[in-house]
C-alpha positions as CSV (number, residue, x, y, z in Angstrom):
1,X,40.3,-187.5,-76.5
2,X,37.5,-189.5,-77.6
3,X,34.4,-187.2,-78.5
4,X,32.2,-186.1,-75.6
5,X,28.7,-186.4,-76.8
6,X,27.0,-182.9,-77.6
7,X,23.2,-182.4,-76.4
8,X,21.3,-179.9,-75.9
9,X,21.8,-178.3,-72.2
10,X,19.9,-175.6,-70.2
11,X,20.8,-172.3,-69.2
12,X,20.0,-172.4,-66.1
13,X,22.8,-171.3,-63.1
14,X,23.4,-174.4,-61.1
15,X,21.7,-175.1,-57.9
16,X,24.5,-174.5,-54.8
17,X,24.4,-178.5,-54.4
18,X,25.5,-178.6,-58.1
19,X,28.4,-176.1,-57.9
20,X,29.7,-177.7,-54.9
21,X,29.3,-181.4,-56.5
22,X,31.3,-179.7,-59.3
23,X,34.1,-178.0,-57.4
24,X,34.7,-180.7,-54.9
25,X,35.0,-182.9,-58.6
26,X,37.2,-180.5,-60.0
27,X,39.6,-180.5,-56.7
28,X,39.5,-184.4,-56.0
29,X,42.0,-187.1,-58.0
30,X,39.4,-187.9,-59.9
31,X,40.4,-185.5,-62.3
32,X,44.2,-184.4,-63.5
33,X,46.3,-182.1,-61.2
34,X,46.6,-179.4,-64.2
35,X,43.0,-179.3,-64.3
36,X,40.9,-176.0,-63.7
37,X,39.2,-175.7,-60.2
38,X,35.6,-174.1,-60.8
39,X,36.7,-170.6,-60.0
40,X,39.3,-170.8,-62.6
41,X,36.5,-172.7,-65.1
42,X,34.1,-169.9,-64.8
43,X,36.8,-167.4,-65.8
44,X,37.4,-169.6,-69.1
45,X,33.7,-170.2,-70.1
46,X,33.6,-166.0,-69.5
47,X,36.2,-165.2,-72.2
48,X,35.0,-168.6,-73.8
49,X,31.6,-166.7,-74.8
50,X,33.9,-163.5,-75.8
51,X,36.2,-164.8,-77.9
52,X,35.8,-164.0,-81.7
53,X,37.7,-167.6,-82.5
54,X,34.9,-170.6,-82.1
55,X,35.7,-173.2,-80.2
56,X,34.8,-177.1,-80.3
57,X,32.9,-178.2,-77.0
58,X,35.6,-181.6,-77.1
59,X,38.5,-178.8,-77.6
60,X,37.5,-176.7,-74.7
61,X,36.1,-179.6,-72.1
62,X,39.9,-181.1,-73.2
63,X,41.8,-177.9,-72.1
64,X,39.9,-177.2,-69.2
65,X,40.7,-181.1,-68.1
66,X,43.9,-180.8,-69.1
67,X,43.5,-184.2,-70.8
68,X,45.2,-185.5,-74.2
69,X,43.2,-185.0,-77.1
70,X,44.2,-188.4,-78.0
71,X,43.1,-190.3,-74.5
72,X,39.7,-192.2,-73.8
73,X,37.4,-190.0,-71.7
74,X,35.6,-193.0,-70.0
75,X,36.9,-191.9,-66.5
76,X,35.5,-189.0,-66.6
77,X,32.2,-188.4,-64.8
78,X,29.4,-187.7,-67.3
79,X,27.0,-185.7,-64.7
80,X,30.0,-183.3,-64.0
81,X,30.2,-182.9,-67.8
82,X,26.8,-181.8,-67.9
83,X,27.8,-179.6,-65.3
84,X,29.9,-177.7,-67.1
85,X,28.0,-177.6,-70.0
86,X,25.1,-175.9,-68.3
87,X,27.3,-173.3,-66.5
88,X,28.8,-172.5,-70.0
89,X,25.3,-171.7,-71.1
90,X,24.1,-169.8,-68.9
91,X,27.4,-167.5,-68.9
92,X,26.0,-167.5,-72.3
93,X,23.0,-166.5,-71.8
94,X,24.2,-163.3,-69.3
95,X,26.4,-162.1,-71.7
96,X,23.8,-162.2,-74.5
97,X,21.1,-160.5,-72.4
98,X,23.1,-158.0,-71.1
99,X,22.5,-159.2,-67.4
100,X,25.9,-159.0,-66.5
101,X,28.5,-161.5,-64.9
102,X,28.7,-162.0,-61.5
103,X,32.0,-163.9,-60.0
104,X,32.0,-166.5,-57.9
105,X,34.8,-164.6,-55.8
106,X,35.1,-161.4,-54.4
107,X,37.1,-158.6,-56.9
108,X,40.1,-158.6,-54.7
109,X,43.6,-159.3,-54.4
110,X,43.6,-160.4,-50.5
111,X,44.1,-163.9,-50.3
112,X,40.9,-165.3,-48.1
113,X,41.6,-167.1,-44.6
114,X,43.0,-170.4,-46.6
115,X,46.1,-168.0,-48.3
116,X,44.2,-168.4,-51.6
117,X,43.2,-165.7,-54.0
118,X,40.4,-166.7,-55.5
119,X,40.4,-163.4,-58.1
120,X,43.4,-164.8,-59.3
121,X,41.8,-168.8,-60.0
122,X,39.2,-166.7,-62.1
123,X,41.3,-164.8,-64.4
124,X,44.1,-167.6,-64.7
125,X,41.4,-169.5,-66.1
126,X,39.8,-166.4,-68.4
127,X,43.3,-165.8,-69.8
128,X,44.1,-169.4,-70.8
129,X,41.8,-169.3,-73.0
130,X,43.0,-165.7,-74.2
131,X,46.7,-166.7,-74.1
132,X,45.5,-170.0,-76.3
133,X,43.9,-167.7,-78.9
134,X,46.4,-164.9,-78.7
135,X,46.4,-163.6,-82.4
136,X,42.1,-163.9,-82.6
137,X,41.9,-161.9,-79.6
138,X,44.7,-159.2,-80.8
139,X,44.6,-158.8,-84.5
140,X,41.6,-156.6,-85.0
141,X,41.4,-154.2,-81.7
142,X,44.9,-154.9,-80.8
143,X,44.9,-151.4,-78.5
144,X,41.7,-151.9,-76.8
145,X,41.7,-155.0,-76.0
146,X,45.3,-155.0,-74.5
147,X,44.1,-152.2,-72.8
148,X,40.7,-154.0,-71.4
149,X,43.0,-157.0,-70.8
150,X,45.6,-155.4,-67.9
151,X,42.9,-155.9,-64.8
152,X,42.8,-159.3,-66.1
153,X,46.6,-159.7,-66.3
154,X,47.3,-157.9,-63.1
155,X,44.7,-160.2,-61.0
156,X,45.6,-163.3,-63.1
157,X,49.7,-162.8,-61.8
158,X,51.0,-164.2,-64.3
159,X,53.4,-162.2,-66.4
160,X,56.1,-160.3,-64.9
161,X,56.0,-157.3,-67.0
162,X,57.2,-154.7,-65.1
163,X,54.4,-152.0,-65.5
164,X,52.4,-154.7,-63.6
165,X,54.8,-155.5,-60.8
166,X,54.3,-151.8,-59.9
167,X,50.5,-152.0,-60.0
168,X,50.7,-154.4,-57.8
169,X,52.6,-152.4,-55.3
170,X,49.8,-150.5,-55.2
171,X,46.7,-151.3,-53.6
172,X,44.4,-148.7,-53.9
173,X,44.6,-148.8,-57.8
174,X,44.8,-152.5,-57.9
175,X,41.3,-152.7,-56.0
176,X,39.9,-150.2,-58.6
177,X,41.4,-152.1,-61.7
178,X,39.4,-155.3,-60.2
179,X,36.5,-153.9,-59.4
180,X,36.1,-153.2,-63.5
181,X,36.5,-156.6,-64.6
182,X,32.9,-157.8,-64.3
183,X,32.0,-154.6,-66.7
184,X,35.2,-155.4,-68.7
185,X,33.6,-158.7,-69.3
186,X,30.3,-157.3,-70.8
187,X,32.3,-155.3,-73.0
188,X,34.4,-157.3,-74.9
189,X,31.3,-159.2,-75.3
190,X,29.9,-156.7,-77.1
191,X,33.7,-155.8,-78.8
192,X,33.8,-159.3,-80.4
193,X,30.5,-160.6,-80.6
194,X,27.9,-157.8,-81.4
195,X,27.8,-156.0,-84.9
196,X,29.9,-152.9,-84.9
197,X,26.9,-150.6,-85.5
198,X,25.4,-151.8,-82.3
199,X,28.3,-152.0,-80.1
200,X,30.1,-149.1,-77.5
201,X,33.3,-151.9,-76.9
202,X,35.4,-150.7,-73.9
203,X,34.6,-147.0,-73.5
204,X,36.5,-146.3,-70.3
205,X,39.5,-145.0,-69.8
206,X,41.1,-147.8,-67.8
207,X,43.6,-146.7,-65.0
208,X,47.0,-147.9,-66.8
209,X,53.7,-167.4,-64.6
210,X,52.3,-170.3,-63.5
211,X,49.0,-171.2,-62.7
212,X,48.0,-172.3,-59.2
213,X,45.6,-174.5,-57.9
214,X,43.1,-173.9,-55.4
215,X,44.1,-175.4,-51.7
């Protein structure tokens, strides 16, 4: 894909005029089918700003547009670019103050009055970008991040492993797995990215596909 130009952005969080001028963007044929939908870009600029693997901004505004690295990026609307760029940073910015994430769904499995699961957009998109940087992610705390990683995997529904497939049949441990993930977030933030001296990573002791698209 021909380069997106790189400038300086702020970390502000969008306005709720800018997030819906985004998502209806990210929804509308203006962009590919494959594409993520906000919910599911939020989830991948979260484990973006975890991962200990850097990333190009051209490599990850690619993925998340599902485009080909090789195509012209004329069509693509430059404001909703920006967009994206300032939602990155300011995901930034809460991890690195220790503010804490807050989704833009509710930590549940219940699909809303549309049959949608919004929980699930999120985390497809978070573990994209895991599943894209699989040996970064697992080769130095293999155990603990596998073991942060199962709320993720269990509300992304994905993989049909069958330890999950029985979480799933139960709902009561399900909603308390989901209800750790914005926590899980902040620590594998500090797992990856903050000096071993000054980091706790995951302390808990966590209760042991395709992707969709938004209607």
């Amino acid at each position: 894909m021909q380069e997106f130009m790189a400038m300086p952005f702020p970390c502000d969080p969008l306005s709720d005029d800018q997030l819906e001028q985004l998502d209806t963007y990210l929804l509308s044929d203006n962009v590919k089918e494959e594409a993520l939908d906000y919910i599911a870009l939020h989830g991948y600029l979260c484990a973006l700003n975890i991962s200990p693997e850097s990333i190009s901004e051209n490599a990850w505004l690619t993925q998340v547009l599902a485009e080909n690295p090789q195509s012209n990026a004329n069509h693509l609307d430059p404001q909703m670019l920006d967009l994206m760029r300032q939602e990155n940073n300011y995901i930034r910015g809460c991890l690195e103050s220790d503010t804490g994430i807050e989704l833009p769904c509710d930590l549940t499995l219940e699909l809303d009055e549309e049959g949608d699961c919004l929980l699930e957009y999120w985390a497809q998109g978070f573990m994209e970008l895991v599943f894209s940087q699989e040996e970064a992610w697992f080769s130095q705390h293999e155990d603990a991040v596998a073991e942060s990683l199962l709320p993720f995997m269990l509300a992304a529904n994905l993989d049909e492993d069958q330890e999950l497939a029985e979480l799933r049949n139960q709902p009561k441990l399900c909603q308390q797995l989901c209800e750790q993930i914005p926590e899980l977030v902040q620590d594998l933030f500090l797992l990856f990215r903050v000096p071993a001296d000054k980091s706790k990573g995951p302390t808990k002791n966590h209760a042991n596909g395709n992707k969709k698209r938004r209607h």
